[in-house]
N, C-alpha and C positions, 0 to 999 in steps of 0.2 A: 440529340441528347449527348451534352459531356459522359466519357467512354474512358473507365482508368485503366491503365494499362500498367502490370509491373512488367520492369525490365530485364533483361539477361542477363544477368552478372557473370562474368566469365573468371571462374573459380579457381579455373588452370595459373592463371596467372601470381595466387597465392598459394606458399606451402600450407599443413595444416599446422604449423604450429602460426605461423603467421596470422592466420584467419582466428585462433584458440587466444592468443595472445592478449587482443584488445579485451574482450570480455571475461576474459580470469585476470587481468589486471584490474579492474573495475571491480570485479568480486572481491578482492583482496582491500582496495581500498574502502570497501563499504563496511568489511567485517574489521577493520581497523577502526573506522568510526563508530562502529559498533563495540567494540571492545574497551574503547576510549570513554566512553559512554558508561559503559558497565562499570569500568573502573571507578568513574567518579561518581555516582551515583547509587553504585549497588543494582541497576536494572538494564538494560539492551535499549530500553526507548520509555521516553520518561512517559508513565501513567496518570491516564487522567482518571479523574472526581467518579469515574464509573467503578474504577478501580483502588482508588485510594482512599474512599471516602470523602464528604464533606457535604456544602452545602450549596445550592445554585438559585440566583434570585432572579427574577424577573421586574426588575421595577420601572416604571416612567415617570421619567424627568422631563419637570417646565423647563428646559435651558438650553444653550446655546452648547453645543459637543462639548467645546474644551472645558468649560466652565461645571458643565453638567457632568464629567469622571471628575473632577475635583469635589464637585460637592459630595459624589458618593465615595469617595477614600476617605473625608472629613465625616459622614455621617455614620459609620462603625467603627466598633471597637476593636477589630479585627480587620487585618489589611487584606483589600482584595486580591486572587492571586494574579484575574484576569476581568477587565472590563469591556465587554464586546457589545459594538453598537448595534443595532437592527436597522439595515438601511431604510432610510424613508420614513424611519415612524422618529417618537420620545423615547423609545423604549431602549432597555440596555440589559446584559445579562452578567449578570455580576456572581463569580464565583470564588468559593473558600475551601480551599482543600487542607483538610486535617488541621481546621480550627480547634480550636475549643470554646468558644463562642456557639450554644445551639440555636438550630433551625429558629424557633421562637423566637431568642432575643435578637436576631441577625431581622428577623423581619418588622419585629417591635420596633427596632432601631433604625430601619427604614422608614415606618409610619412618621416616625417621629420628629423626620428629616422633611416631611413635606413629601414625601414618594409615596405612589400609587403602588402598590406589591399585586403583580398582576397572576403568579405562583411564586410555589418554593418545592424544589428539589432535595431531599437530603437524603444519603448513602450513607450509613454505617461502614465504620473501618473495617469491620467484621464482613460484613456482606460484602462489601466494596473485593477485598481479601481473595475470599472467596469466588466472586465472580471471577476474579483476575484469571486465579487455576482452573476455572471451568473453560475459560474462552481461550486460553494459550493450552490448555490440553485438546481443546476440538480442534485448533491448527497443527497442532502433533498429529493426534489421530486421522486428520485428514492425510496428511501430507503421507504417513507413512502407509495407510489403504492406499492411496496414489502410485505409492512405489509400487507395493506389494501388487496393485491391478498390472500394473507395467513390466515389471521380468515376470506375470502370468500371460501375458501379450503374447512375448517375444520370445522370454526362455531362451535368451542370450545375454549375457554379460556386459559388452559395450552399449550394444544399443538401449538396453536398458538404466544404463548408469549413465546414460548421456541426457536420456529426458531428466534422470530425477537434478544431477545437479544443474539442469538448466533449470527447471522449477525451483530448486533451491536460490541458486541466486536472482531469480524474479523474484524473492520475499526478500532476499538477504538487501538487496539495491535499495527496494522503496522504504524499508524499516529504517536503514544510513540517513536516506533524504527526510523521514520525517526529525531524527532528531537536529538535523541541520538546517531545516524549514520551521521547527518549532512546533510540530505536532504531534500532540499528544495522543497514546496509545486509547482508545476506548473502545465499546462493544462495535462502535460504527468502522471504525477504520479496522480493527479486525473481521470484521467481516470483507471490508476490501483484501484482504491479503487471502482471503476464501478463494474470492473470486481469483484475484491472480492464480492462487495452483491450477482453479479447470480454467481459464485462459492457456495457462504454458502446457499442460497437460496435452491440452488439443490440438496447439498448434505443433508441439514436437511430436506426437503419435499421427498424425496427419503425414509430417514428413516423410517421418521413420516408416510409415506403411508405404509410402510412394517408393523410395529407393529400395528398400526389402523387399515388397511382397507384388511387386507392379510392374509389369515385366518394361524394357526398354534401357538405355543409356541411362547413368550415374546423372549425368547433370542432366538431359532432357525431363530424367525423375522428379526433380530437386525444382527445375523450371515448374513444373505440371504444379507440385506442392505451393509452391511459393506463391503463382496466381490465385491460387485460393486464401491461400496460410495469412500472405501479407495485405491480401483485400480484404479480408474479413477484422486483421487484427488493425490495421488504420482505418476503418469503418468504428468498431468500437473506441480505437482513440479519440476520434474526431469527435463522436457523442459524449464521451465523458469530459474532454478539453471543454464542450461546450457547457455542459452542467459544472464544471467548476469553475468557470466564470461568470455565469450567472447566478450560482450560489453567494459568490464574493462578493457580486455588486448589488444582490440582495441582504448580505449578510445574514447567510444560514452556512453558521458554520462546520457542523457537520458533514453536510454535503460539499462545500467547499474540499473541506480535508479528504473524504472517500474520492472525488474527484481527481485530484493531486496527484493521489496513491497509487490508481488505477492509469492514470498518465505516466508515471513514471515507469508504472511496472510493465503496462505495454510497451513503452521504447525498448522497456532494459530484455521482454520475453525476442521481441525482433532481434535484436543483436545477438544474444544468446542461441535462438533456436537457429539464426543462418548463417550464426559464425562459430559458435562452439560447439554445437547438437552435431553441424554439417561437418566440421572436421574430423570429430570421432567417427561418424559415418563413413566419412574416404578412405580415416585410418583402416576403418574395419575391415570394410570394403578392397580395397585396394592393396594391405599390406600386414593384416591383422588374420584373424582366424578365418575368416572367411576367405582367403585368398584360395 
Protein backbone atom coordinates (compact mmCIF):
# COMPACT_ATOMS: atom_id res chain seq x y z
CA UNK A 1 0.00 0.00 0.00
CA UNK A 2 0.92 3.68 -1.22
CA UNK A 3 2.66 5.23 2.11
CA UNK A 4 2.41 9.39 2.21
CA UNK A 5 5.04 10.72 3.63
CA UNK A 6 5.65 14.63 4.49
CA UNK A 7 8.99 15.95 4.06
CA UNK A 8 11.56 17.94 6.06
CA UNK A 9 11.54 21.36 5.34
CA UNK A 10 14.61 22.79 6.52
CA UNK A 11 13.49 25.94 8.14
CA UNK A 12 17.05 27.17 9.01
CA UNK A 13 17.54 28.08 5.79
CA UNK A 14 14.71 31.02 6.05
CA UNK A 15 14.58 33.99 8.29
CA UNK A 16 11.32 34.47 10.12
CA UNK A 17 10.43 37.33 8.33
CA UNK A 18 10.99 35.48 5.13
CA UNK A 19 8.89 32.48 5.92
CA UNK A 20 5.89 35.55 7.57
CA UNK A 21 6.25 37.50 4.31
CA UNK A 22 4.46 35.28 1.63
CA UNK A 23 1.31 34.79 3.63
CA UNK A 24 0.67 38.43 5.19
CA UNK A 25 1.28 39.38 1.74
CA UNK A 26 -1.57 37.30 0.53
CA UNK A 27 -3.56 38.41 3.70
CA UNK A 28 -3.19 42.02 2.59
CA UNK A 29 -4.12 41.21 -1.00
CA UNK A 30 -7.35 39.52 -0.01
CA UNK A 31 -8.57 42.32 2.54
CA UNK A 32 -7.82 44.73 -0.50
CA UNK A 33 -10.23 42.65 -2.59
CA UNK A 34 -12.31 42.73 0.11
CA UNK A 35 -12.35 46.26 0.79
CA UNK A 36 -12.69 47.02 -3.04
CA UNK A 37 -15.68 45.12 -2.88
CA UNK A 38 -17.18 46.90 0.04
CA UNK A 39 -16.53 49.83 -1.45
CA UNK A 40 -18.48 49.32 -4.55
CA UNK A 41 -21.19 47.62 -3.28
CA UNK A 42 -21.76 48.47 0.36
CA UNK A 43 -20.99 44.54 1.50
CA UNK A 44 -17.28 42.36 1.85
CA UNK A 45 -18.99 39.57 -0.40
CA UNK A 46 -21.88 39.94 -2.53
CA UNK A 47 -25.13 38.12 -0.82
CA UNK A 48 -27.10 35.74 -2.05
CA UNK A 49 -31.18 35.32 -2.23
CA UNK A 50 -30.75 33.57 1.42
CA UNK A 51 -29.81 36.83 2.46
CA UNK A 52 -31.27 39.41 0.22
CA UNK A 53 -34.45 38.20 -0.44
CA UNK A 54 -36.22 37.06 -3.48
CA UNK A 55 -37.36 34.44 -5.45
CA UNK A 56 -35.93 30.92 -6.84
CA UNK A 57 -37.79 28.76 -9.44
CA UNK A 58 -37.42 25.37 -10.34
CA UNK A 59 -38.78 24.94 -13.72
CA UNK A 60 -38.22 22.35 -16.88
CA UNK A 61 -37.79 23.10 -20.13
CA UNK A 62 -38.45 21.06 -23.57
CA UNK A 63 -35.28 22.57 -25.21
CA UNK A 64 -32.16 22.58 -26.25
CA UNK A 65 -29.69 24.64 -23.20
CA UNK A 66 -29.08 27.64 -25.31
CA UNK A 67 -32.23 28.08 -26.63
CA UNK A 68 -33.89 26.85 -23.36
CA UNK A 69 -32.25 30.21 -21.01
CA UNK A 70 -33.59 32.35 -23.78
CA UNK A 71 -36.81 31.19 -23.71
CA UNK A 72 -36.76 31.73 -19.92
CA UNK A 73 -35.32 35.53 -19.90
CA UNK A 74 -38.32 35.92 -22.78
CA UNK A 75 -40.94 34.23 -20.48
CA UNK A 76 -40.84 36.86 -17.23
CA UNK A 77 -41.36 39.97 -16.59
CA UNK A 78 -38.54 40.37 -14.47
CA UNK A 79 -34.93 39.49 -15.43
CA UNK A 80 -33.31 36.72 -14.10
CA UNK A 81 -30.44 37.41 -11.90
CA UNK A 82 -29.06 33.79 -12.50
CA UNK A 83 -29.91 30.75 -14.68
CA UNK A 84 -28.30 27.43 -13.53
CA UNK A 85 -28.71 24.28 -15.47
CA UNK A 86 -29.03 20.91 -13.50
CA UNK A 87 -26.79 18.56 -15.24
CA UNK A 88 -28.32 15.74 -17.10
CA UNK A 89 -31.85 16.56 -16.55
CA UNK A 90 -34.51 19.73 -18.45
CA UNK A 91 -34.53 21.27 -15.39
CA UNK A 92 -32.96 24.85 -14.71
CA UNK A 93 -33.06 27.15 -11.48
CA UNK A 94 -34.01 30.31 -12.08
CA UNK A 95 -33.38 33.08 -9.62
CA UNK A 96 -34.65 36.90 -8.82
CA UNK A 97 -33.23 38.61 -6.21
CA UNK A 98 -35.03 41.73 -4.90
CA UNK A 99 -37.66 41.69 -7.56
CA UNK A 100 -40.68 43.13 -7.38
CA UNK A 101 -42.52 40.77 -9.33
CA UNK A 102 -43.97 38.11 -6.53
CA UNK A 103 -43.43 34.46 -6.07
CA UNK A 104 -47.07 33.96 -7.65
CA UNK A 105 -46.85 35.78 -10.65
CA UNK A 106 -43.10 34.73 -11.37
CA UNK A 107 -44.54 31.12 -11.36
CA UNK A 108 -47.89 32.07 -13.28
CA UNK A 109 -45.64 33.37 -15.73
CA UNK A 110 -43.77 30.37 -15.98
CA UNK A 111 -46.98 28.26 -16.66
CA UNK A 112 -47.71 30.35 -19.16
CA UNK A 113 -44.48 29.86 -20.98
CA UNK A 114 -45.06 26.17 -21.50
CA UNK A 115 -42.66 25.29 -18.08
CA UNK A 116 -43.16 22.68 -15.88
CA UNK A 117 -42.73 24.68 -12.13
CA UNK A 118 -41.32 21.99 -10.28
CA UNK A 119 -40.97 24.45 -6.76
CA UNK A 120 -40.73 27.88 -5.74
CA UNK A 121 -38.53 29.40 -3.16
CA UNK A 122 -39.13 32.88 -1.96
CA UNK A 123 -37.40 34.98 0.97
CA UNK A 124 -38.65 38.02 2.22
CA UNK A 125 -36.25 41.02 2.35
CA UNK A 126 -37.04 41.22 5.82
CA UNK A 127 -36.24 37.65 6.85
CA UNK A 128 -33.61 37.47 4.19
CA UNK A 129 -32.08 40.85 6.44
CA UNK A 130 -32.41 39.27 9.25
CA UNK A 131 -30.97 35.93 8.66
CA UNK A 132 -27.96 37.90 7.12
CA UNK A 133 -27.17 39.25 11.16
CA UNK A 134 -27.94 36.09 12.44
CA UNK A 135 -25.27 34.02 10.43
CA UNK A 136 -22.45 36.74 10.16
CA UNK A 137 -22.96 37.16 14.00
CA UNK A 138 -22.49 33.22 14.64
CA UNK A 139 -19.03 33.68 12.59
CA UNK A 140 -18.28 36.51 15.10
CA UNK A 141 -19.20 34.68 18.00
CA UNK A 142 -17.50 31.62 16.80
CA UNK A 143 -14.48 33.06 15.86
CA UNK A 144 -14.06 35.27 18.99
CA UNK A 145 -14.99 31.82 21.58
CA UNK A 146 -11.95 30.52 19.29
CA UNK A 147 -9.70 33.21 20.53
CA UNK A 148 -10.98 33.46 23.88
CA UNK A 149 -10.48 29.20 23.99
CA UNK A 150 -6.78 29.98 22.81
CA UNK A 151 -4.94 32.66 25.05
CA UNK A 152 -7.16 30.22 27.85
CA UNK A 153 -4.79 27.28 26.32
CA UNK A 154 -1.54 29.05 26.42
CA UNK A 155 -1.80 32.24 28.61
CA UNK A 156 0.77 33.63 26.37
CA UNK A 157 0.67 36.39 24.05
CA UNK A 158 2.42 35.39 20.85
CA UNK A 159 1.44 32.00 20.67
CA UNK A 160 -1.89 32.86 21.18
CA UNK A 161 -2.09 35.65 18.57
CA UNK A 162 -0.46 33.55 16.08
CA UNK A 163 -3.25 30.85 15.83
CA UNK A 164 -5.93 33.64 15.97
CA UNK A 165 -4.53 35.71 13.00
CA UNK A 166 -3.82 32.63 11.21
CA UNK A 167 -7.61 31.59 11.61
CA UNK A 168 -8.29 34.99 10.63
CA UNK A 169 -6.77 34.96 7.33
CA UNK A 170 -8.07 31.36 6.57
CA UNK A 171 -11.63 33.38 6.36
CA UNK A 172 -10.03 36.59 5.18
CA UNK A 173 -8.47 34.46 1.82
CA UNK A 174 -11.55 32.20 0.79
CA UNK A 175 -14.29 35.27 1.34
CA UNK A 176 -11.46 37.46 -1.46
CA UNK A 177 -11.72 34.28 -3.81
CA UNK A 178 -15.48 33.96 -3.62
CA UNK A 179 -16.00 37.58 -4.73
CA UNK A 180 -13.37 36.97 -7.47
CA UNK A 181 -15.04 33.38 -8.47
CA UNK A 182 -18.47 34.88 -8.34
CA UNK A 183 -19.88 33.30 -5.14
CA UNK A 184 -22.34 34.41 -3.43
CA UNK A 185 -22.40 34.56 0.44
CA UNK A 186 -25.33 32.17 1.70
CA UNK A 187 -26.32 30.17 4.73
CA UNK A 188 -24.30 27.21 2.92
CA UNK A 189 -21.08 28.79 2.23
CA UNK A 190 -21.12 30.24 5.61
CA UNK A 191 -21.22 27.43 7.13
CA UNK A 192 -17.97 26.54 5.23
CA UNK A 193 -16.16 29.40 6.66
CA UNK A 194 -17.42 27.59 10.26
CA UNK A 195 -15.79 24.83 9.21
CA UNK A 196 -12.52 26.78 8.20
CA UNK A 197 -12.14 28.33 11.90
CA UNK A 198 -12.04 24.50 13.66
CA UNK A 199 -9.81 23.36 10.60
CA UNK A 200 -7.20 26.28 11.32
CA UNK A 201 -7.95 26.05 14.98
CA UNK A 202 -6.54 22.48 14.93
CA UNK A 203 -4.17 22.52 12.93
CA UNK A 204 -2.31 25.74 14.68
CA UNK A 205 -3.05 24.22 18.44
CA UNK A 206 -1.67 20.93 17.25
CA UNK A 207 1.47 22.78 16.37
CA UNK A 208 1.58 25.20 19.03
CA UNK A 209 1.20 22.20 21.70
CA UNK A 210 4.18 20.26 19.74
CA UNK A 211 6.82 23.06 20.05
CA UNK A 212 5.54 24.30 23.65
CA UNK A 213 4.47 21.66 25.56
CA UNK A 214 6.50 18.51 23.97
CA UNK A 215 9.68 18.13 25.00
CA UNK A 216 12.57 17.77 22.17
CA UNK A 217 14.37 20.18 19.34
CA UNK A 218 12.25 23.33 17.88
CA UNK A 219 12.18 21.77 14.46
CA UNK A 220 12.25 17.96 15.16
CA UNK A 221 8.91 19.57 17.21
CA UNK A 222 7.44 21.21 14.11
CA UNK A 223 8.44 17.82 12.10
CA UNK A 224 6.41 15.61 14.55
CA UNK A 225 3.24 18.34 14.12
CA UNK A 226 3.49 18.51 10.53
CA UNK A 227 3.29 14.62 9.77
CA UNK A 228 -0.01 14.80 11.40
CA UNK A 229 -1.05 18.50 10.85
CA UNK A 230 -0.31 18.20 6.93
CA UNK A 231 -1.70 14.50 6.54
CA UNK A 232 -4.75 15.15 7.99
CA UNK A 233 -5.22 18.71 6.39
CA UNK A 234 -4.61 17.29 2.53
CA UNK A 235 -6.73 14.19 3.34
CA UNK A 236 -9.60 16.77 3.86
CA UNK A 237 -8.47 18.73 0.79
CA UNK A 238 -8.48 15.89 -1.36
CA UNK A 239 -12.18 14.88 -0.10
CA UNK A 240 -13.60 18.16 -0.52
CA UNK A 241 -11.47 18.83 -4.25
CA UNK A 242 -13.36 15.75 -5.01
CA UNK A 243 -16.93 16.84 -3.91
CA UNK A 244 -16.68 20.04 -5.66
CA UNK A 245 -16.06 18.54 -8.73
CA UNK A 246 -18.54 16.45 -8.74
CA UNK A 247 -21.08 18.84 -7.52
CA UNK A 248 -20.06 20.85 -10.81
CA UNK A 249 -20.54 18.17 -13.11
CA UNK A 250 -23.63 17.50 -11.50
CA UNK A 251 -24.63 20.81 -11.18
CA UNK A 252 -25.55 21.34 -7.43
CA UNK A 253 -24.54 24.34 -6.83
CA UNK A 254 -24.28 24.79 -3.39
CA UNK A 255 -22.00 22.08 -2.91
CA UNK A 256 -20.09 23.14 -5.62
CA UNK A 257 -19.42 26.67 -3.94
CA UNK A 258 -18.94 25.01 -0.02
CA UNK A 259 -16.37 22.80 -1.94
CA UNK A 260 -14.37 25.64 -3.52
CA UNK A 261 -14.35 27.49 -0.17
CA UNK A 262 -13.12 24.63 1.85
CA UNK A 263 -10.33 24.14 -0.89
CA UNK A 264 -9.09 27.23 -0.87
CA UNK A 265 -9.19 27.82 2.66
CA UNK A 266 -7.35 24.55 3.33
CA UNK A 267 -4.29 25.67 0.95
CA UNK A 268 -4.49 29.28 2.44
CA UNK A 269 -4.72 27.31 6.57
CA UNK A 270 -1.20 25.05 5.21
CA UNK A 271 0.61 28.17 4.32
CA UNK A 272 -0.32 30.10 7.21
CA UNK A 273 -0.07 27.51 9.96
CA UNK A 274 3.88 26.52 8.62
CA UNK A 275 4.80 29.78 7.55
CA UNK A 276 3.24 32.36 9.56
CA UNK A 277 2.02 30.48 12.94
CA UNK A 278 5.85 28.90 12.60
CA UNK A 279 7.67 32.10 12.38
CA UNK A 280 6.08 33.77 15.32
CA UNK A 281 6.88 30.55 17.16
CA UNK A 282 10.85 30.81 16.44
CA UNK A 283 10.30 34.40 17.20
CA UNK A 284 9.14 33.46 20.53
CA UNK A 285 10.94 30.76 21.00
CA UNK A 286 14.38 31.78 20.06
CA UNK A 287 14.33 35.62 20.60
CA UNK A 288 11.08 36.70 22.22
CA UNK A 289 9.91 36.33 25.71
CA UNK A 290 10.53 33.14 26.13
CA UNK A 291 14.30 33.27 25.51
Amino acid sequence: MARFEVPEVDYTRYTNRQLAAVPLAVLAVALVVIGGMFVATGAPVDPGIDFTGGTQLRVAVDAPSGQAQEQIRAAFSATPDTIQSVQGSDIYIVTFEKSDVSATQLEQQAQQAGFTVQSTENVSAGFGQQTQWLALGGVVVAFLGMSVLVFGMFRSFVPSIAVVVSAFSDIVIPVALMNLLGIELTLGTVAALLMLIGYSVDSDILLNNHVLRRSGDFYESTHRAMRTGVTMTLTSLAAMAVMAVAATLLGIGLLSSIGIILVFGLAADLMNTYMLNLSLLRWYKFEGVAR
